[in-house]
C-alpha positions, 0 to 999 in steps of 0.5 A, a space after each residue: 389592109 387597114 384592118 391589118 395596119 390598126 391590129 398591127 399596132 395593136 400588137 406593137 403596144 402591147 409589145 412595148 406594155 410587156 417590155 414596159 412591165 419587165 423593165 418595172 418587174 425586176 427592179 422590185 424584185 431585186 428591191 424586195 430580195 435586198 431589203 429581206 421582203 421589208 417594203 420602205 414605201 411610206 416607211 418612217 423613221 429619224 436619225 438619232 444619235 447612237 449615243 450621248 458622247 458620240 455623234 454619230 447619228 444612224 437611221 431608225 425606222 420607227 415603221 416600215 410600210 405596208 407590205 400590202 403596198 409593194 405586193 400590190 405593185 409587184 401584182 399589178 407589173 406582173 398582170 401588166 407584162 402577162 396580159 400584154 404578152 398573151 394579147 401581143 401573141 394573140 393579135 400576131 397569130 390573127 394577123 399571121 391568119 388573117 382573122 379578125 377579133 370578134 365583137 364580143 373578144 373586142 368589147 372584153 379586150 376593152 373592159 380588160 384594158 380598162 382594169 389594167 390601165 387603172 391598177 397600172 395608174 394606181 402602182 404607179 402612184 402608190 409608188 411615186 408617192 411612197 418612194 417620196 415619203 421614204 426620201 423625206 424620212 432619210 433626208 429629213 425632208 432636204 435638212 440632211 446634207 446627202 440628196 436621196 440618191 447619195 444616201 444609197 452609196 451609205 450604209 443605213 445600217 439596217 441589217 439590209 443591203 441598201 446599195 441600190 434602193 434609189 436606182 432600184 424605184 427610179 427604174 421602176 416609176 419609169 416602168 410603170 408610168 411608160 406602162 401606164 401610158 401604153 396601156 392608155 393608148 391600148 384602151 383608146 384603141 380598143 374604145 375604136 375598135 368597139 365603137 367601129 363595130 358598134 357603128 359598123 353593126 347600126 349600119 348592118 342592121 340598117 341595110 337589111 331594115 332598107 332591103 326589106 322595105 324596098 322587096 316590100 314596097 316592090 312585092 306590093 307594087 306586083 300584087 297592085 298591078 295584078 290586082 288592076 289586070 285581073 277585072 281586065 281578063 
């Protein structure tokens, strides 16, 4: 029953790391469809007047982000939702079944999460921190009167749909960060499961070691015994 109970909440993490996932997943998506695969993370650029008689000012970007940087975090809530998913069915089918994880699926179940918790961490600071450098770029670093998220409602006038940026990377920190925290406690899990069988496994092995010496003392007990009755017959 406790086996069950631990597997069971392993399911419900991995549950909530795809919704988690998905919740990160769309919202990039639908940012790098509007902004035509251009990233703004760590983009920079100035507002500068159109010209010397009008006031108007537009924003220029002297230079957009590394595509690198969004590609890698859109592949990183991917993996993060597709991993979830086959381990969120796998584990609901050995309970379904009443099997148990192997030691060997158990140990790489925890390199696995491992990986996903460290490339989830990474998206997501490469996230909160571009994101950051593209607020201060618009914003001129709080000098603009409009806040970051006031600035979606205006037209930048980059040739992109810009209507929905702000909206767009708030979802998916949140996303991501939730996602991270519950593949931390995947991991933690995981550690558990590995370290029980580890334990579980010395514990074996000192049960057979214990049996082997007591037949060994007990066989060496019949022959002394024989031994004494020998001379006697």
């Amino acid at each position: 029953m406790a086996k069950n109970n631990f597997m069971f909440t392993q399911c419900v993490l991995y549950f909530l790391a795809f919704v988690f996932g998905f919740i990160a997943v769309v919202p990039l998506s639908e940012n790098a469809e509007d902004f035509g695969g251009k990233c703004l993370l760590f983009t920079r650029g100035m507002w500068q007047n159109e010209n010397i008689t009008v006031s108007k000012q537009r924003f220029i970007v002297e230079e957009w982000g590394p595509q690198s940087s969004c590609s890698f975090i859109t592949f990183a809530g991917v993996a993060s939702l597709v991993l979830a998913a086959v381990q969120a069915w796998r584990l609901l089918f050995l309970i379904c079944k009443g099997h148990e994880d192997s030691i060997f699926n158990a140990f790489l179940n925890l390199l696995i999460s491992l990986f996903v918790v460290c490339a989830v961490f990474l998206s997501s600071t490469i996230v909160t921190v571009g994101f950051n450098l593209w607020c201060d770029a618009i914003t001129e670093e709080g000098g603009m009167p409009s806040s970051c998220e006031d600035l979606q409602d205006t037209d930048l006038e980059l040739g992109l749909d810009n209507s929905a940026f702000y909206d767009q990377f708030a979802i998916a920190q949140f996303g991501l960060w939730a996602a991270w925290l519950t593949w931390l406690g995947i991991t933690f899990m995981a550690f558990l499961k590995v370290y029980h069988n580890y334990r579980q496994e010395d514990l074996l092995d000192s049960l057979i070691h214990e049996k082997e010496f007591l037949l060994g003392r007990s066989s060496r007990r019949c022959s002394d015994l024989l031994d004494k009755k020998s001379p006697m017959i």
